[in-house]
KEVEX-162304 format. One record per atom (N, C-alpha, C): residue number from 1; residue in one letter; atom name; x, y, z. Coordinates in Angstrom, 2 decimals. Layout:
BEGIN
[bavex NUM 'A' 'CA' [X Y Z]]
...
***
This chain:
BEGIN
[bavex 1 'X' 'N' [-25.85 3.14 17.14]]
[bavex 1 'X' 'CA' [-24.56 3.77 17.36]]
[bavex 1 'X' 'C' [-23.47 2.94 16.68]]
[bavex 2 'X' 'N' [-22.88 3.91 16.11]]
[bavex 2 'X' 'CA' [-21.36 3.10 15.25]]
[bavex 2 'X' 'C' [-20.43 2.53 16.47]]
[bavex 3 'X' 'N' [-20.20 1.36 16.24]]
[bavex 3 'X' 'CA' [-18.81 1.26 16.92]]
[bavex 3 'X' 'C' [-17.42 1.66 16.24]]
[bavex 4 'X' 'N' [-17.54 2.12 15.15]]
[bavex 4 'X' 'CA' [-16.02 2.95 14.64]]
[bavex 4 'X' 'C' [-16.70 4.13 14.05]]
[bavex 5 'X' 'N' [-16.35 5.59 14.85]]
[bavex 5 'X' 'CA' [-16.63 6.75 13.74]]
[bavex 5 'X' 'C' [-15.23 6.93 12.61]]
[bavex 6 'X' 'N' [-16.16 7.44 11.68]]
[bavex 6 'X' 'CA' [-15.49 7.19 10.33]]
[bavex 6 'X' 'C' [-15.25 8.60 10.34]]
[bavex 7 'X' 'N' [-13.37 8.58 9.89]]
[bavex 7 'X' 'CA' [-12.74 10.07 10.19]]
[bavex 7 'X' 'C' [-12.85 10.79 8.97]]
[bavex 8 'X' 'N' [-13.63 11.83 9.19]]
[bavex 8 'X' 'CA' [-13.76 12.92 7.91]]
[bavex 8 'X' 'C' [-12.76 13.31 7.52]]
[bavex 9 'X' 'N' [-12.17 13.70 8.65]]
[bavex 9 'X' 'CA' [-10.72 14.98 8.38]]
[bavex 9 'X' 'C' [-9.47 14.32 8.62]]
[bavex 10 'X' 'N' [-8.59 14.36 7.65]]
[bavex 10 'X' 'CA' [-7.35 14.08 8.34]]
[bavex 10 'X' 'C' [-6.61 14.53 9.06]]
[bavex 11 'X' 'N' [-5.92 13.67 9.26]]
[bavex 11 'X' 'CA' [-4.44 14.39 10.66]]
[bavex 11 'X' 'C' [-3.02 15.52 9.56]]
[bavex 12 'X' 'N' [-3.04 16.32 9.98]]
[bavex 12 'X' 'CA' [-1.82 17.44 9.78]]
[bavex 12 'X' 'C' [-0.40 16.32 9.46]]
[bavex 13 'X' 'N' [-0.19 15.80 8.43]]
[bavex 13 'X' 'CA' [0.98 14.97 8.60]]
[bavex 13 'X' 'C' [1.15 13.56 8.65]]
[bavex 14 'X' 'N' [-0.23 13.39 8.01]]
[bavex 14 'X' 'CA' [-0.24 11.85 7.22]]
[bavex 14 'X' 'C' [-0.90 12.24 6.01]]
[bavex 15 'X' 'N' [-0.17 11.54 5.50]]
[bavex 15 'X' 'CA' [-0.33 11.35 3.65]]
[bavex 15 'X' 'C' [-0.40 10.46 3.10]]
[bavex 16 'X' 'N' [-1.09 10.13 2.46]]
[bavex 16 'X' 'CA' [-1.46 9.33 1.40]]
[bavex 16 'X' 'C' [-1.29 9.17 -0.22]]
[bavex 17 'X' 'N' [-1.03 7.72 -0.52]]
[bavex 17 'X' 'CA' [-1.25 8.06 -2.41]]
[bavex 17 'X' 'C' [-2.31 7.16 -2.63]]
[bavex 18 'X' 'N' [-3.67 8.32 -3.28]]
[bavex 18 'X' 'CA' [-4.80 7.71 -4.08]]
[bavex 18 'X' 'C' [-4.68 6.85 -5.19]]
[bavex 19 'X' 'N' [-4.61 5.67 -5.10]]
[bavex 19 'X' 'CA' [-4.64 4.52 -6.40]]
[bavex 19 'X' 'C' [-5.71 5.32 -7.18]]
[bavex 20 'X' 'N' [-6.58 6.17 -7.15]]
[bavex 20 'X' 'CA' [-7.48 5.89 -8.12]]
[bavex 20 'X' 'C' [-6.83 7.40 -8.93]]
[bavex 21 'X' 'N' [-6.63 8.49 -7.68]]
[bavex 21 'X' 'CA' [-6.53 9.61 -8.74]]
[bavex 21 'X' 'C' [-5.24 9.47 -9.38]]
[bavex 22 'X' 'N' [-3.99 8.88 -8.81]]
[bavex 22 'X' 'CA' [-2.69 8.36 -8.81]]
[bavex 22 'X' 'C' [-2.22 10.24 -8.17]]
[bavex 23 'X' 'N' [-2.76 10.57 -7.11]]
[bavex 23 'X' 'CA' [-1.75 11.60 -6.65]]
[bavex 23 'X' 'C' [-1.77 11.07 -4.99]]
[bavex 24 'X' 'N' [-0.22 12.16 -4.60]]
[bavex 24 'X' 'CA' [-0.77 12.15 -3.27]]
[bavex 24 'X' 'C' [-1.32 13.13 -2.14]]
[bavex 25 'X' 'N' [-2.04 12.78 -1.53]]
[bavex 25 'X' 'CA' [-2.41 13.65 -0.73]]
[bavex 25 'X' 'C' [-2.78 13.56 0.85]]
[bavex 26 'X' 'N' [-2.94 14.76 1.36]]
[bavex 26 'X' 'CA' [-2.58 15.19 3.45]]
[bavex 26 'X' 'C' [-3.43 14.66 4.04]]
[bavex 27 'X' 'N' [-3.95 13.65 4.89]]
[bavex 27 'X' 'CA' [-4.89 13.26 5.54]]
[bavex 27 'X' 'C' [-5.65 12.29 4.39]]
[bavex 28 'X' 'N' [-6.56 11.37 4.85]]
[bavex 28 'X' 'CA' [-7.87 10.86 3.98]]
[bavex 28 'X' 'C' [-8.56 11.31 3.61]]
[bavex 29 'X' 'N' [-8.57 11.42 1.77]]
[bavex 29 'X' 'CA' [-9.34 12.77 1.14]]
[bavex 29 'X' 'C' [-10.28 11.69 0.43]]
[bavex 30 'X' 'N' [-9.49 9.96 -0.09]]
[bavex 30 'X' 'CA' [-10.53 9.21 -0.51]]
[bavex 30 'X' 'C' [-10.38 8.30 0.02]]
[bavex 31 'X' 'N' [-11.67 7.19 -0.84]]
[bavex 31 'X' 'CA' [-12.02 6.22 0.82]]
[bavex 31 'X' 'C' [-10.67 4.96 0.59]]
[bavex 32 'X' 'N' [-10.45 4.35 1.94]]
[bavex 32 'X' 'CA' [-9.33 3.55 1.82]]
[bavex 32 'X' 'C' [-9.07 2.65 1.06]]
[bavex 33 'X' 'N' [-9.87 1.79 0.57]]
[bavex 33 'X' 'CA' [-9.62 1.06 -0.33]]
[bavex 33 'X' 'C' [-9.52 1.68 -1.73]]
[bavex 34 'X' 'N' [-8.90 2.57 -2.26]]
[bavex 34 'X' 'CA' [-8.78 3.69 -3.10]]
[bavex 34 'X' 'C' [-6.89 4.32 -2.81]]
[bavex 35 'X' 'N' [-6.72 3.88 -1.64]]
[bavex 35 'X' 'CA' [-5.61 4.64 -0.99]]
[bavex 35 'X' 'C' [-4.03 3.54 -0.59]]
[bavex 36 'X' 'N' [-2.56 3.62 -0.42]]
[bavex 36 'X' 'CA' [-1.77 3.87 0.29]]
[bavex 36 'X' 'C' [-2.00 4.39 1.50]]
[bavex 37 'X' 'N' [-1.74 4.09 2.50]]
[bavex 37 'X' 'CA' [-0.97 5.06 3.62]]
[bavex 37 'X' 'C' [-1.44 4.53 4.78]]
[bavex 38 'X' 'N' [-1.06 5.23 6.17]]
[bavex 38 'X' 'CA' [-0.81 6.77 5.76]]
[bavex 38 'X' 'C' [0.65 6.93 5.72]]
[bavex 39 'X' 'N' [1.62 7.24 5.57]]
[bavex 39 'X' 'CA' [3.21 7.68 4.98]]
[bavex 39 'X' 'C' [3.54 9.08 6.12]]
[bavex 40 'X' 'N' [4.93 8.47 6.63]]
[bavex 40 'X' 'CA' [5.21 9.80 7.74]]
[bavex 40 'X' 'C' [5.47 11.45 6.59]]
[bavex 41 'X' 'N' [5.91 10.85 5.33]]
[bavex 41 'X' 'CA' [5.90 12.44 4.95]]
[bavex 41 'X' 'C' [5.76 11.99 3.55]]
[bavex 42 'X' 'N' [5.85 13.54 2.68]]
[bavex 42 'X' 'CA' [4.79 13.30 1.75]]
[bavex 42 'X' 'C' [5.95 12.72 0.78]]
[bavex 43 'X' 'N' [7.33 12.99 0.61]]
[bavex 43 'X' 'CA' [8.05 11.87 -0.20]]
[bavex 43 'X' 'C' [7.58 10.50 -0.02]]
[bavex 44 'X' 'N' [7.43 9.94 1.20]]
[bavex 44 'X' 'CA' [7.23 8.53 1.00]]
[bavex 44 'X' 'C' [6.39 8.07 0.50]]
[bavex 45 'X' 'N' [4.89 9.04 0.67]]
[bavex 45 'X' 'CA' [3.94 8.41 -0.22]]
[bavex 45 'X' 'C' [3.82 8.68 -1.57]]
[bavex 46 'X' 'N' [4.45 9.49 -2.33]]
[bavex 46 'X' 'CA' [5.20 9.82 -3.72]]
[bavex 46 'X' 'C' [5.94 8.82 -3.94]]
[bavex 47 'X' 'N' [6.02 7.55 -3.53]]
[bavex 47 'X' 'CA' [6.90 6.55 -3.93]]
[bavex 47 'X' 'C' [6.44 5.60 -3.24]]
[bavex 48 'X' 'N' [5.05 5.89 -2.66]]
[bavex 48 'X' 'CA' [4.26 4.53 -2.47]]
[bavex 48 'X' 'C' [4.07 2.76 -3.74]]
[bavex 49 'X' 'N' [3.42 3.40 -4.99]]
[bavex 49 'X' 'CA' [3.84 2.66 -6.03]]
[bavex 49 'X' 'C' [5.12 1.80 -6.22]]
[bavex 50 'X' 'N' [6.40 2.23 -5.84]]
[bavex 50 'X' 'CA' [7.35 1.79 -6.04]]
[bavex 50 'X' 'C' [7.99 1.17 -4.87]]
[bavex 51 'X' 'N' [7.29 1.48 -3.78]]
[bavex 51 'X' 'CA' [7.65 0.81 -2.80]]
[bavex 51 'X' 'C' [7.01 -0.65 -2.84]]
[bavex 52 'X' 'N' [5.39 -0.61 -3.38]]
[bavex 52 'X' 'CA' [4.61 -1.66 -3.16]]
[bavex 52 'X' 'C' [5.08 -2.61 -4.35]]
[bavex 53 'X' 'N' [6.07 -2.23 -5.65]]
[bavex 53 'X' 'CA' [6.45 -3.15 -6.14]]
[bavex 53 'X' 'C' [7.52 -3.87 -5.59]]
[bavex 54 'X' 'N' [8.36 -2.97 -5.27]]
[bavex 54 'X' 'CA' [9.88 -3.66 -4.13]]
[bavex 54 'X' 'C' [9.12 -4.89 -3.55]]
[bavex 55 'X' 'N' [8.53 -4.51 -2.19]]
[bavex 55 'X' 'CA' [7.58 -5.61 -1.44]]
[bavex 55 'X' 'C' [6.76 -6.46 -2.30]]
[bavex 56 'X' 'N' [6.18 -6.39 -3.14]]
[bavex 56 'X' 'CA' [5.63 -7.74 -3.58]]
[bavex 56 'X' 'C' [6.42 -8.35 -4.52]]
[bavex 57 'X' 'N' [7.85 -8.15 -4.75]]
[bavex 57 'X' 'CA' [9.06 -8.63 -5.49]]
[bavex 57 'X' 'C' [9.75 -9.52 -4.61]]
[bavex 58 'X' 'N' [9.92 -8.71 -3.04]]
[bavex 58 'X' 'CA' [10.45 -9.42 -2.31]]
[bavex 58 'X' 'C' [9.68 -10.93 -1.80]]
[bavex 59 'X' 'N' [8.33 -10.42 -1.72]]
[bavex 59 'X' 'CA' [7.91 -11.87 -1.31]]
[bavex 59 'X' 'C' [7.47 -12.77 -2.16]]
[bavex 60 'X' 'N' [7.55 -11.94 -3.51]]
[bavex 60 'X' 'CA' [7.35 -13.13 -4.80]]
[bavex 60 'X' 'C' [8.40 -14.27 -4.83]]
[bavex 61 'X' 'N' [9.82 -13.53 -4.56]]
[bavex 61 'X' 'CA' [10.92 -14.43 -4.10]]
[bavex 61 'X' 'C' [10.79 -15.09 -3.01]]
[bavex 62 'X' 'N' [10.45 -14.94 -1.74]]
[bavex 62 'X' 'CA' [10.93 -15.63 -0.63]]
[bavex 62 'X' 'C' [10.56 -16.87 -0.01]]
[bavex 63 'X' 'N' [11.11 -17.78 -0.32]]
[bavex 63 'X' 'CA' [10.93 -19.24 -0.12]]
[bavex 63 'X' 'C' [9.80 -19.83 0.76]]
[bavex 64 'X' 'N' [9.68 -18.56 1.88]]
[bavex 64 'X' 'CA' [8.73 -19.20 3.30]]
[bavex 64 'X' 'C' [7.79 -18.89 2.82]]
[bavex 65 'X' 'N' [7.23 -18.26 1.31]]
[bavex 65 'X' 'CA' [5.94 -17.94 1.32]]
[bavex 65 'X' 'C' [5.39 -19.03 0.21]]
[bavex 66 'X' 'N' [5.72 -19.80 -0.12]]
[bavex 66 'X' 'CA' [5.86 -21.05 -1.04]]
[bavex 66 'X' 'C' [6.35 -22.01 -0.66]]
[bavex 67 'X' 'N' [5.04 -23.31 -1.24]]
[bavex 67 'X' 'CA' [5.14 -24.89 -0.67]]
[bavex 67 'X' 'C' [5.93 -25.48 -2.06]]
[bavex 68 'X' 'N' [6.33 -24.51 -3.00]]
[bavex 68 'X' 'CA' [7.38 -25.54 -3.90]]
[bavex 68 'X' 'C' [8.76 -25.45 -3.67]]
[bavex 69 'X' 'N' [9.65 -26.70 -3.78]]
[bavex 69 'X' 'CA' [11.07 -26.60 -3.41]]
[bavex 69 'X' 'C' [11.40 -25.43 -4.64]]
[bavex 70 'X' 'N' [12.55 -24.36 -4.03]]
[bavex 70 'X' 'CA' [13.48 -23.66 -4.68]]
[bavex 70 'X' 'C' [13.55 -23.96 -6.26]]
[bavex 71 'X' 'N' [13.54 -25.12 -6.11]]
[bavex 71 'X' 'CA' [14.46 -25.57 -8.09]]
[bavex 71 'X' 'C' [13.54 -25.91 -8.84]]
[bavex 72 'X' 'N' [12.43 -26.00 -8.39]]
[bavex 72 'X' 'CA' [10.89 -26.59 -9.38]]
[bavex 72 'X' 'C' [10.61 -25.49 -9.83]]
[bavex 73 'X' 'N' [10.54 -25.24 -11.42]]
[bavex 73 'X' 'CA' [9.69 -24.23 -11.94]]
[bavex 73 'X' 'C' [8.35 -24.19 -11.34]]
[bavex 74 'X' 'N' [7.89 -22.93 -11.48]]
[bavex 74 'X' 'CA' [6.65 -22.64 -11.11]]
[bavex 74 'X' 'C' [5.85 -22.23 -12.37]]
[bavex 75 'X' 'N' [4.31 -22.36 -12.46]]
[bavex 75 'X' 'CA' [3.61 -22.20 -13.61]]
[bavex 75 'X' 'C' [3.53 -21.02 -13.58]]
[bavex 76 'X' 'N' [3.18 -20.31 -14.85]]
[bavex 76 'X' 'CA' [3.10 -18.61 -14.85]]
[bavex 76 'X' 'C' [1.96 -18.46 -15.84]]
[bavex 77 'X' 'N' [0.85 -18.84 -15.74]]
[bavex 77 'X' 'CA' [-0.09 -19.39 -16.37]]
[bavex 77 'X' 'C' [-0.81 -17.80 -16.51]]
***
């Protein structure tokens, strides 16, 4: 016996954007690691991509996520 059943069908009103097909779509149509979401409506996950660059911009900047002082270049190797 599974201890997690794995949901075939999605829910009426979660959406997703497929990294692989690059669309989005209603419920889990592919498997998650393939996916965004889930997004309360379907604009947001139409701008999943651009959200996930915002956020990893923001914490590319933010000091608490880095052990080098502020003013030390960092390598970009």
């Amino acid at each position: 016996m599974a201890l997690f059943k794995r949901r075939t069908v999605g829910k009426p009103g979660e959406w997703y954007y497929c990294l692989k097909h690059r669309t989005v779509e209603e419920g889990p149509e592919c498997r998650a690691a393939d996916r965004f979401g889930p997004y309360a409506t379907r604009e947001e996950a139409t701008h999943a991509m651009e959200t996930a660059r915002e956020r990893n911009l923001q914490w590319e900047t933010d000091p608490r996520w880095h052990d080098t002082p502020p003013d030390t270049p960092r390598d970009t190797d």
